[in-house]
C-alpha positions in Angstrom: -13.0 -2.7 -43.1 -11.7 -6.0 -41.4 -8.2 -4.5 -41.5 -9.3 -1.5 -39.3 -11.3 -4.2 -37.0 -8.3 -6.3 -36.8 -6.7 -3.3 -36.2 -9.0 -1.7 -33.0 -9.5 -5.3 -31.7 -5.3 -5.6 -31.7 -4.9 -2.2 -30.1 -7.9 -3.0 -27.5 -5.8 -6.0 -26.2 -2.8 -4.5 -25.9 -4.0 -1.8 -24.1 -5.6 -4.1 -21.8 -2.3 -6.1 -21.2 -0.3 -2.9 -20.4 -3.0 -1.9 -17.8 -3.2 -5.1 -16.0 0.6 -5.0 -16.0 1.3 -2.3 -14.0 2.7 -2.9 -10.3 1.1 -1.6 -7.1 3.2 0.9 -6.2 2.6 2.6 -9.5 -0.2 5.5 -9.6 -2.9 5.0 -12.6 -0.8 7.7 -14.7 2.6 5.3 -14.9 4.3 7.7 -12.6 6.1 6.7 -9.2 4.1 6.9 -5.8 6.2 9.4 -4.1 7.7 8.2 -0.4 5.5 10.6 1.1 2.0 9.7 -0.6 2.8 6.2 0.2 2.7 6.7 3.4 -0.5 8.6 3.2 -2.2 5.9 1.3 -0.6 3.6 4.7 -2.0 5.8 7.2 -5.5 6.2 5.8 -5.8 2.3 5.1 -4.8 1.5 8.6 -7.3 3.8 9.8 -10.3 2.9 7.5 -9.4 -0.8 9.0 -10.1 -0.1 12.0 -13.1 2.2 11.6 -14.7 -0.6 9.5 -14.0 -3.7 12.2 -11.4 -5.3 9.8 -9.0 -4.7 12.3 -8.6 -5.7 15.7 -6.7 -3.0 18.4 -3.9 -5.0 18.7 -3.6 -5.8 14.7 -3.8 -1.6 14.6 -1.0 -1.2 17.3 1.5 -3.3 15.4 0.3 -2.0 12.2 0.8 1.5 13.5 4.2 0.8 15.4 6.2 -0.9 11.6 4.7 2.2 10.2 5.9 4.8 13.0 9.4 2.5 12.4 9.5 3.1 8.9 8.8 6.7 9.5 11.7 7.1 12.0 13.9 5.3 9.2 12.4 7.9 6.7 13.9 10.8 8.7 17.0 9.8 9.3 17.8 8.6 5.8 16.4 12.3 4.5 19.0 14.3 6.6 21.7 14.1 3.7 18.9 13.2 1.1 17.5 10.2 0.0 19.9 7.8 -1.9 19.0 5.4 -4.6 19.8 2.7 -2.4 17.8 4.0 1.0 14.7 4.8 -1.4 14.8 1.4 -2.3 15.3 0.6 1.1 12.3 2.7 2.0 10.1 0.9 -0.7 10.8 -2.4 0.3 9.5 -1.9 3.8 6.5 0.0 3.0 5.9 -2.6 0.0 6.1 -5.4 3.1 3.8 -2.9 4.9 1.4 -2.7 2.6 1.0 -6.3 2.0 0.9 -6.5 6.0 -2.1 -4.2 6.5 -4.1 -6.4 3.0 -3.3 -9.3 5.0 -4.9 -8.4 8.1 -7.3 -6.6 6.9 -8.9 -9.9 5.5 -7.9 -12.5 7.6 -11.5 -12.7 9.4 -10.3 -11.3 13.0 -13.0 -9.0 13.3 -13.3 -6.5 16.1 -17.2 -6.5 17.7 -18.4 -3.6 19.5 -16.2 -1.3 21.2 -14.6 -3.5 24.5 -11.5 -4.8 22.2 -8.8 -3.2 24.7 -7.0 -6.4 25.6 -7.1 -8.5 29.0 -5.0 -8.3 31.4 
């Protein structure tokens, strides 16, 4: 009986240490996020940003423009397929991206009410 607590208690942790290990850009199946789903999951956090407040317009706009960049990069790199090193290339930025949009996202410049359009 304590062998097969052991035992559970031993698996349980292990488990736990394999899940926590696991790197962002990694789905919760162990797979690879495609290039393409990546820059879904981009796209839709940009947005929810700014719907929410957490961003300001001109945080969105250069959010937006790196994106639009990376996606310009994207196609041009796709015309003879991707190579191993312009994927890597690809996942870099959108890895610098992504850290980017958690950044700003939470660094307290909040956008009140809907005059935000800069000054002049």
């Amino acid at each position: 009986m304590k062998t097969m607590i052991v035992t559970l208690a031993a698996a349980t942790a292990l488990t736990a240490g394999a899940a926590a290990a696991q790197p962002y850009g990694y789905r919760h199946d162990s797979r690879w996020m495609p290039i393409d789903e990546r820059q879904e999951q981009l796209a839709f956090r940009i947005d929810q940003g700014v719907r929410s407040g957490q961003l300001t317009g001109r945080e969105a706009y250069r959010l937006r423009t790196a994106f639009n960049r990376i996606a310009r990069l994207e196609a041009r790199y796709r015309v003879n397929g991707l190579s191993g090193w312009e994927r890597a290339d690809l996942d870099r930025r959108m890895d610098l991206l992504s850290n980017d949009v958690r950044l700003s996202r939470r660094d307290d410049e909040r956008r009140y009410g809907y005059n935000d359009y800069p000054r002049y």
